[in-house]
C-alpha positions, 0 to 999 in steps of 0.5 A: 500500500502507498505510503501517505506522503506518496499520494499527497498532491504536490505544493505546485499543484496547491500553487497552480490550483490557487492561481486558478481560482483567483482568475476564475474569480476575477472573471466571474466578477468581471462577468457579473452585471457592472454597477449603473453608471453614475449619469444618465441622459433623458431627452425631453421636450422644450422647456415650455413643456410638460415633457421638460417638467416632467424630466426635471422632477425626475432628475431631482428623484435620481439627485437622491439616490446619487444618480446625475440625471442631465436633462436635454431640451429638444423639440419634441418627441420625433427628435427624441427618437431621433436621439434614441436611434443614434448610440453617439447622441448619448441619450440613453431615455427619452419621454416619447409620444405615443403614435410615432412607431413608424418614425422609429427604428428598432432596438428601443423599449418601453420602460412605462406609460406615465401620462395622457396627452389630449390632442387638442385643436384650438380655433378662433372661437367665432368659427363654429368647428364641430368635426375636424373635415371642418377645418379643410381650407383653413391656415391650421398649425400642425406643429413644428419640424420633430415635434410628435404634434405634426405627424399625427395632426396630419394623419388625423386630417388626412382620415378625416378627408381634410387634406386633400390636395393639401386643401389644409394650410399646414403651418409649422409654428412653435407652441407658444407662437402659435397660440398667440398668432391665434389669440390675434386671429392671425391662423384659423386653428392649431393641433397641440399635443399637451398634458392639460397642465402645461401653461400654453394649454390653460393659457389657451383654455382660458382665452375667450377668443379661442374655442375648442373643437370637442371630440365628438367623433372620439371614439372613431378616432381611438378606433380607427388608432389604437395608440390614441384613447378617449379622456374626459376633461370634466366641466368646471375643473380648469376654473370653478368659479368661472365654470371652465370648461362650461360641460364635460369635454370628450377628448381624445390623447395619445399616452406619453411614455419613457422610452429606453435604448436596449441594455439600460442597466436594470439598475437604472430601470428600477429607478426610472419606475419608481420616479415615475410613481412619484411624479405621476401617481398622484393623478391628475384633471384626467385619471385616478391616483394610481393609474399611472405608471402602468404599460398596457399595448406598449408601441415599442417592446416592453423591458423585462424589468420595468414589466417586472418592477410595475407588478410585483413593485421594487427590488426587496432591498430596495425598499428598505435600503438606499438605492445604491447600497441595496445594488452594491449588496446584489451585485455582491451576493451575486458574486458570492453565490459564483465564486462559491459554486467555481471554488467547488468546482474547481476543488472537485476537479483538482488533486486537493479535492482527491487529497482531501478525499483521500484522507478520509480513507487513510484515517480508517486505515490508521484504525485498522493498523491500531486494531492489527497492533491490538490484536497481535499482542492480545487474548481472545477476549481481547480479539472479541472486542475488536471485532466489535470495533472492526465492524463499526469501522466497516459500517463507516466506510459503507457510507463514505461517497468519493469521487471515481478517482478515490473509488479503488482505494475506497474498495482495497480499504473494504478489502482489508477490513474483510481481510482482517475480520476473517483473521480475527474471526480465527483468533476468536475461535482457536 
């Protein structure tokens, strides 16, 4: 039989083992999801806008958790997109209008809708406009170049048979110049897609030289465009004591959403979802506290984790720790759990796992030489009760698992141990 020492792994194979572990670590660790970058870029709107405010409300959400959320001003949503599309723009997330699907490429997601925007279509208010077909032949602003308003004022006007032989005067002003060349009676009309608190929307609401055209053909319209649905301004509530709007206003709004780029880190999802139900839970002059943020028929695909985070709420840690150490402690535990499973790997693969192995073996070889010794200079009675002991040794070994490189020596042990019973057996019996 080998000798201990003999079978021992040798001190360069502890060192290469050693080694091993500590680079497969390392890539474990390099492999495992980074930490969320300290700066994210929102694209949002002009600053005017409800898209602005919203995004600077955000920012003072990420300011807390240590994150630096710079805010860029755009002209709108077709612009953010724009942004979105191009890695080298460095926009990482946007708030988007919805209905602009075809003005996008791919490689974008859905992270939640968070607020409704009404399309509304102001007019002088000595035009009496009841149906947008009405508006054919008028001088109508249809928004800006890379605003959301524009494509979507025109597909509207075209289904409604207003554009014919561009039999529409589609002019391309900004919000505020718009409304005030309305207020003069300088254009006939203009399409705004605004959250009804933005200023230029009360601003016009207000104004008794504008009228508003009601959406008496709503429900056509979110019909005929899934990405539109139907919201009632309910009366009184822009001005209770001069009764504005004087009868509930039927309207149709697109949904305003945050948009991502592929890959932005969960992290960072995480976070954009709990801003967004702090800035838009409370509700508004158009839904209930709580209806947003919610995603229901997302344009873009939706991110797995903001799906995750909007059922089932924030990460466990998150909700009782700072953002920053709850991440810092999953990336850590995801750490452990890796290097714990390739540190057992590697031992089962390596001479020390065998070594270690091997030592349970050689510790019952140590006690069967002891009972050989005992038995050479003992009595019969002596003999009996190693016997006894014997076969407590042999039921040890019966539940001993190791590996098949120890399996041979594990049976030569058993071997030995049927060997010396037989002697003993003997000795028992002269």
């Amino acid at each position: 039989m080998s000798s201990v020492s003999d079978l021992r792994p040798t001190r360069a194979w502890f060192a290469v083992t050693a080694v091993a572990g500590v680079l497969i670590a390392l890539a474990a660790l390099w492999l495992i999801e980074p930490a969320p970058p300290a700066r994210l870029t929102m694209a949002s709107g002009g600053k005017v806008g409800a898209y602005y405010a919203f995004a600077r409300r955000y920012r003072e959400q990420f300011a807390r958790e240590r994150i630096e959320l710079e805010v860029r001003e755009t002209e709108g949503s077709l612009e953010n997109l724009a942004l979105l599309a191009h890695a080298d723009s460095g926009v990482d997330v946007a708030l988007v209008q919805g209905g602009l699907l075809r003005a996008s490429g791919g490689g974008l997601e859905t992270i939640a809708h968070v607020a409704h925007e009404p399309v509304w279509v102001f007019h002088r208010a000595d035009l009496a406009l009841t149906r947008l077909r009405e508006l054919r032949g008028l001088r109508v602003v249809v928004g800006p170049e890379g605003s959301g308003t524009r494509p979507v004022a025109l597909a509207l006007l075209d289904a409604a048979g207003a554009t014919p032989s561009l039999q529409v005067e589609a002019l391309s002003m900004r919000a505020l110049e718009g409304a005030e060349a309305l207020a003069r009676g300088e254009i006939d009309a203009m399409f705004l897609i605004a959250a009804v608190d933005a200023p230029v929307v009360q601003q016009l609401l207000r104004d008794p030289r504008v009228g508003l055209l009601q959406g008496v053909q709503a429900d056509a319209l979110a019909r005929r465009f899934p990405w539109l649905t139907v919201v009632t301004l309910p009366r009184g509530v822009v001005d209770l004591e001069r009764d504005l709007p004087a009868e509930d206003i039927r309207l149709v709004a697109a949904r305003a959403s945050i948009v991502a780029r592929e890959g932005l880190h969960p992290a960072l999802v995480d976070l954009l979802v709990a801003a967004a139900r702090e800035v838009h839970g409370a509700g508004s002059w158009l839904h209930e506290p709580g209806h947003f943020p919610h995603v229901r028929d997302p344009e873009y695909p939706l991110n797995g984790e903001a799906e995750r985070v909007l059922e089932r709420g924030p990460p466990f840690l998150q909700r009782y720790l700072p953002f920053w150490l709850a991440v810092w402690i999953e990336r850590m535990a995801v750490f452990a759990m890796s290097a714990l499973a390739i540190v057992i790997t590697l031992a089962r693969i390596s001479p020390v796992w065998g070594w270690v192995q091997r030592t349970r073996v050689w510790k019952r070889y140590k006690q069967i030489a002891r009972i050989e010794d005992a038995a050479r200079i003992g009595s019969g009675r002596d003999v009996a009760a190693l016997l006894a002991e014997l076969e407590e040794i042999e039921r040890d070994t019966l539940g001993l698992t190791v590996s098949s490189r120890v399996a041979p020596e594990l049976y030569t042990l058993r071997v030995h141990i049927d060997d010396l019973r037989r002697r003993l057996t003997a000795r028992v019996t002269e």
